[in-house]
N, C-alpha and C positions, 0 to 999 in steps of 0.2 A: 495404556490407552487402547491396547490391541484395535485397532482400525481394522475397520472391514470395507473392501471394498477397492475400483482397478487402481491399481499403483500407480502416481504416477513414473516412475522411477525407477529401473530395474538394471541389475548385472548378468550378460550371458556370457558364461562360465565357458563359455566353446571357445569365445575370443579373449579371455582373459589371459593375459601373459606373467600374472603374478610377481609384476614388478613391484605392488606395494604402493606407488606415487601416489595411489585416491587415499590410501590409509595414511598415509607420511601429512599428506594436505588438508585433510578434513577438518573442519574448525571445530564439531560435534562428537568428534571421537565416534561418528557413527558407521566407519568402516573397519572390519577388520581382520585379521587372515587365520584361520582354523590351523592349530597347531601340527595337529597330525596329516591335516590332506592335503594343508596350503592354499586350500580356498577360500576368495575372498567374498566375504557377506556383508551384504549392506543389511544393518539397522534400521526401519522404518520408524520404529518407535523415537530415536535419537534425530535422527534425519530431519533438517529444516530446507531442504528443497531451495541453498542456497548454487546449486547446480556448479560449484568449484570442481568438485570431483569430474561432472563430465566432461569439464574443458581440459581436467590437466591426462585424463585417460590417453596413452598414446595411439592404440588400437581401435578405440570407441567401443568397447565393452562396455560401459553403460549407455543405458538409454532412458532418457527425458520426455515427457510429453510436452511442456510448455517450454517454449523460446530452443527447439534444436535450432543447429546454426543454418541448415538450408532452410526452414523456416525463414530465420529473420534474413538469410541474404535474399529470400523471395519477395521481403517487406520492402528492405533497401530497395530493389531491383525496379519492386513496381511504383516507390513512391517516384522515386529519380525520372522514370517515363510521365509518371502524372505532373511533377512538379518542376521537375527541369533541376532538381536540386542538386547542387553538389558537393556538399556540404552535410557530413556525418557524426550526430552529437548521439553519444551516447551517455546515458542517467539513468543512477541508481533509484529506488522509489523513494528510499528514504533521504533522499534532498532535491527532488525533481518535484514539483506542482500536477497535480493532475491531470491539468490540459496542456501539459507538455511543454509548456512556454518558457521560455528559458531566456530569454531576455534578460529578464533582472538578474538571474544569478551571472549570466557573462558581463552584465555590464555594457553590455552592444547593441546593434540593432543587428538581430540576424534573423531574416523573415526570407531566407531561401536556403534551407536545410533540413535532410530526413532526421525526426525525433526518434532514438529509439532507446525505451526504457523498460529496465530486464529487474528483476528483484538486485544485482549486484554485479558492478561491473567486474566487481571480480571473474566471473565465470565466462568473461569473455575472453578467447585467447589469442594469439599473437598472426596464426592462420585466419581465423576471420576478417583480422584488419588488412593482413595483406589481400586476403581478397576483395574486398570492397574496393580499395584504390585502384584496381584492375575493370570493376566496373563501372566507373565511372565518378568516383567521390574524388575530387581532388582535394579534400582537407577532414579530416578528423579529430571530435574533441570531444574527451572522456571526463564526466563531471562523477567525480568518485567524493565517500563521504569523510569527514577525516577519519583517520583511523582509532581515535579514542568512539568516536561514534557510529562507526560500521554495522549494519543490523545483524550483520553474520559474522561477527566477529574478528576474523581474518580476511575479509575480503578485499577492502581497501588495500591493504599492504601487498596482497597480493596482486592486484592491478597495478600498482606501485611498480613493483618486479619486472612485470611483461611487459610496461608499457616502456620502461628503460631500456629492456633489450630489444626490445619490438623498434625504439628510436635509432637503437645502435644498428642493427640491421639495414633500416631503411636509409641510415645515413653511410654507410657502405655501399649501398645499392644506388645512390645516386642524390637520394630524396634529401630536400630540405626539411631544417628542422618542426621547421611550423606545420611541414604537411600531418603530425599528429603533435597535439595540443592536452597535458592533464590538467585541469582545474580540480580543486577541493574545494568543496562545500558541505556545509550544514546547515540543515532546516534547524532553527529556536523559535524562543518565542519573540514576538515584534511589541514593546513595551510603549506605551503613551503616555507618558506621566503627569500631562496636561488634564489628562481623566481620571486620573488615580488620585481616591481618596485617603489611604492609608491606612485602611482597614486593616489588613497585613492576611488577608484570608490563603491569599495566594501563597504566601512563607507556610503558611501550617500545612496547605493539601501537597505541594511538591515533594514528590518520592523520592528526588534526585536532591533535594537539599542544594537547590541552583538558583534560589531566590533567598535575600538577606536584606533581615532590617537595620534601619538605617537611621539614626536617633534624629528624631525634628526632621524629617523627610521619608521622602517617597521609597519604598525599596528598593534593593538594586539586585537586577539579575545579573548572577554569572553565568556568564555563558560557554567556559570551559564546562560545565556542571551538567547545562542542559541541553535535552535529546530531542526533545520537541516534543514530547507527550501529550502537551493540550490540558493536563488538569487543572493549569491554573486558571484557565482561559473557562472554564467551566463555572467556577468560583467568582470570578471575576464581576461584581453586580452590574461597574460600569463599561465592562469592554475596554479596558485599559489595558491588557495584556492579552494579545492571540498567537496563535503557532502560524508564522507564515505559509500563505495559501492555502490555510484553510479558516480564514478567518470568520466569523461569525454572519456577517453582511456578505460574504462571499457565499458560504454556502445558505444561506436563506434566501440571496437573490433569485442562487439556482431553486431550489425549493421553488418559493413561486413562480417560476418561470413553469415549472414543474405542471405548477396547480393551475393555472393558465392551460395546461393544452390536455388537463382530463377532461374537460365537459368532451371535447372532439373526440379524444379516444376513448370514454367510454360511448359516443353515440354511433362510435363504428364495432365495438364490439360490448356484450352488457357483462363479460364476464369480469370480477372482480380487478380492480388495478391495486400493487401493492408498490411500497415503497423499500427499497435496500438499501441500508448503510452499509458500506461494507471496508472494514479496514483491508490497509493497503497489502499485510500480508498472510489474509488466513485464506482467499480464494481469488487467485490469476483469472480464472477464464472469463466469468463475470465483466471486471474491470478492463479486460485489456477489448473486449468485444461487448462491451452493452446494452449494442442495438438488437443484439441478436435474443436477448434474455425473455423465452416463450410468447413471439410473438406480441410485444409489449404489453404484455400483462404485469411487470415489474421493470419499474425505470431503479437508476444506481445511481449514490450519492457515494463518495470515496470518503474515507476517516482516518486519520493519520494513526490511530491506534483506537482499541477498545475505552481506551481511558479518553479521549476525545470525542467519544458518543456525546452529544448533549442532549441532555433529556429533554429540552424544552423542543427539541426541533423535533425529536419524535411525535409530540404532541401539536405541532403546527403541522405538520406531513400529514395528520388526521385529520387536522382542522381545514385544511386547503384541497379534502379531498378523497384522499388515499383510504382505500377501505381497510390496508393492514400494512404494519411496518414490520419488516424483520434486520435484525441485527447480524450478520456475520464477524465474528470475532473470533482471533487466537483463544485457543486456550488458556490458563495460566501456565502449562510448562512450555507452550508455544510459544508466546508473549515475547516479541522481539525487545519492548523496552521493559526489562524485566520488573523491576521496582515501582511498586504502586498497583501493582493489580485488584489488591483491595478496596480502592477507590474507586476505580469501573462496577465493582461490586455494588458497593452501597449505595453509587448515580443510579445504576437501576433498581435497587430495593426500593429507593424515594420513586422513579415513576411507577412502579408497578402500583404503589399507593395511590398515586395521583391518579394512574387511570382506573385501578377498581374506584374511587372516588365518583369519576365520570362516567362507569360503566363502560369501559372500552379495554377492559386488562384482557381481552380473549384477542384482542387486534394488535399485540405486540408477541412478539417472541423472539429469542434470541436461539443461533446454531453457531456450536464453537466448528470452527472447518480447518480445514489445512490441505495446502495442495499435493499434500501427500497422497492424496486419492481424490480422482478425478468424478467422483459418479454421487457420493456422498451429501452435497449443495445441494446436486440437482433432487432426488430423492426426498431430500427436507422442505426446499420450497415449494413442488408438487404436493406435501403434505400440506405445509400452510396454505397457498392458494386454494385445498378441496375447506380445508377448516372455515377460512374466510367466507366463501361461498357458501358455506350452509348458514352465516349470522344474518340476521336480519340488518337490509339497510336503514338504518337510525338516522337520519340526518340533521334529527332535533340534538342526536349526544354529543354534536360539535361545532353546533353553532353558537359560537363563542366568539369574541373579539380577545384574541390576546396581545399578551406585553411580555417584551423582556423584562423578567422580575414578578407577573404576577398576569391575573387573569380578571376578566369583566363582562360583564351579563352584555 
């Protein structure tokens, strides 16, 4: 891939004590120690920026741009004055909802609590949690993914580890057991079989082979199988099967809500407004800060993977509006849910069809990113927003009334 461009992620060899512990841990084999000088090198190219290695470093010789720990104990610190909260959940991206809400997955009502979701709670260490309870958290509760499903492969079981000794500790120190809390969860998909016709379309596109027919009936998903990828939910004609929290009406509610408050922002500013899908793990700064994304000239839509794009929402994000949509997406060797990438493929070979059809294939684009360099995103969107700007506004190539399943004059 050779990336170009600022790291986010670096080793300074001043402070390195060449203990080995980020090579020993690494889920990526992307660390490793020079035979003859004994220095250790981080791999960029390997590196998935699931930041294990920085929490388990003793010295802090590595360093992170996104989520360092005075960082997020500065999140903690300020929400706790804003909200009075005292209560600390921390979530993984890949089983946490985008707006943080975590309700359903505890199964409780807890609506006075700092949310804080990092790529993996693995990477958070046993010193962080001590110190939060020092600032005022009285309860913490770590929503880790199972570990056949962990994005970064070893990270669950690592959280696992720390969070045992981290118990054993605190329960020597005085603390009771509740004052830290692990739940396991996994996002799948949420099946209705009340709208499922039986088509079985959903059994042939799944990568993961986690959907199974089922003779004189409805399919049945396993859910040991699946990861939540969203391709079936793609396929799907009737919306019978979605990836929870990000189900089809959820995110096109947001959508129009979206296309609702363009007329205002473009009549405070006339430069181009675009739209961003962006999965959840090819670009952090975006997602975690959206409001800040150039002065709202690009609002953000979160997407549980590449393979979760739905092509029809690209085309209603035009239709409600948006002068240009762009896609942020893993690579294929980036690709957290590995299998199926082909199928993200060929969703967008059908709309590039569909919208050179409409005349609108110059107001999509896709950038593969990864938070392995920080400057990269920003560079490509500044590209698309100059492109957008010089098209002419057509506001006849999208006045269309559309439908899920199909389109009408």
């Amino acid at each position: 891939m050779n990336e170009v461009g600022t790291l986010g992620i670096k080793l300074d060899d001043t402070f390195c004590g060449r203990c080995s512990i980020c090579s020993s841990i690494c889920p990526y084999d992307a660390i490793s120690e020079e035979p003859k000088t004994g220095e250790i090198k981080i791999d960029t190219e390997k590196c998935q920026f699931c930041g294990i290695c920085y929490s388990a470093c003793p010295v802090k010789a590595i360093e992170v741009i996104y989520y360092d720990y005075d960082s997020l104990l500065k999140r903690v610190e300020a929400s706790i004055i804003k909200s009075k909260a005292d209560s600390l959940i921390l979530m993984c991206r890949g089983n946490s909802p985008p707006t943080c809400e975590v309700e359903d997955i505890l199964k409780i009502g807890a609506d006075n609590y700092v949310p804080l979701r990092v790529p993996c709670v693995g990477r958070i260490p046993p010193q962080f949690l001590f110190k939060a309870l020092t600032i005022g958290i009285n309860s913490i509760i770590a929503i880790r993914c199972e570990e056949d499903f962990c994005r970064f492969k070893d990270g669950s079981r690592i959280n696992n580890q720390r969070l045992l000794l981290t118990k054993q500790v605190l329960r020597e120190l005085g603390y009771e057991d509740d004052r830290l809390r692990l739940v396991t969860y996994a996002r799948k998909a949420v099946y209705d079989t009340d709208k499922c016709v039986g088509c079985d379309k959903c059994v042939f596109i799944c990568p993961y082979e986690a959907i199974e027919v089922e003779d004189f009936a409805t399919p049945k998903v396993n859910f040991e199988k699946c990861v939540g990828c969203g391709s079936c939910a793609l396929v799907c004609p009737h919306l019978a099967i979605q990836v929870e929290g990000f189900e089809y009406e959820t995110v096109s509610h947001r959508l129009r809500r979206y296309g609702a408050a363009i007329e205002e922002l473009k009549s405070q500013d006339k430069s181009p407004l675009i739209l961003v899908f962006c999965c959840q793990w090819s670009e952090f700064s975006i997602l975690d800060h959206p409001e800040g994304l150039f002065n709202n000239k690009a609002l953000v839509l979160e997407i549980p993977c590449f393979k979760g794009l739905d092509p029809y929402l690209v085309i209603e994000a035009l239709h409600v509006g948006f002068d240009g949509v762009l896609a942020v997406v893993c690579s294929n060797v980036d690709c957290k849910l590995e299998e199926g990438y082909d199928v993200a493929e060929q969703n967008v070979r059908m709309l590039y069809r569909v919208l050179k059809e409409m005349g609108l294939q110059d107001r999509f684009a896709i950038h593969t990113g990864s938070p392995r360099t920080i400057d990269k995103f920003v560079e490509h969107l500044k590209s698309f927003l100059e492109k957008i700007n010089t098209l002419s506004r057509q506001s006849s190539s999208t006045s269309l009334t559309f439908s899920k399943g199909g389109t009408s004059a």
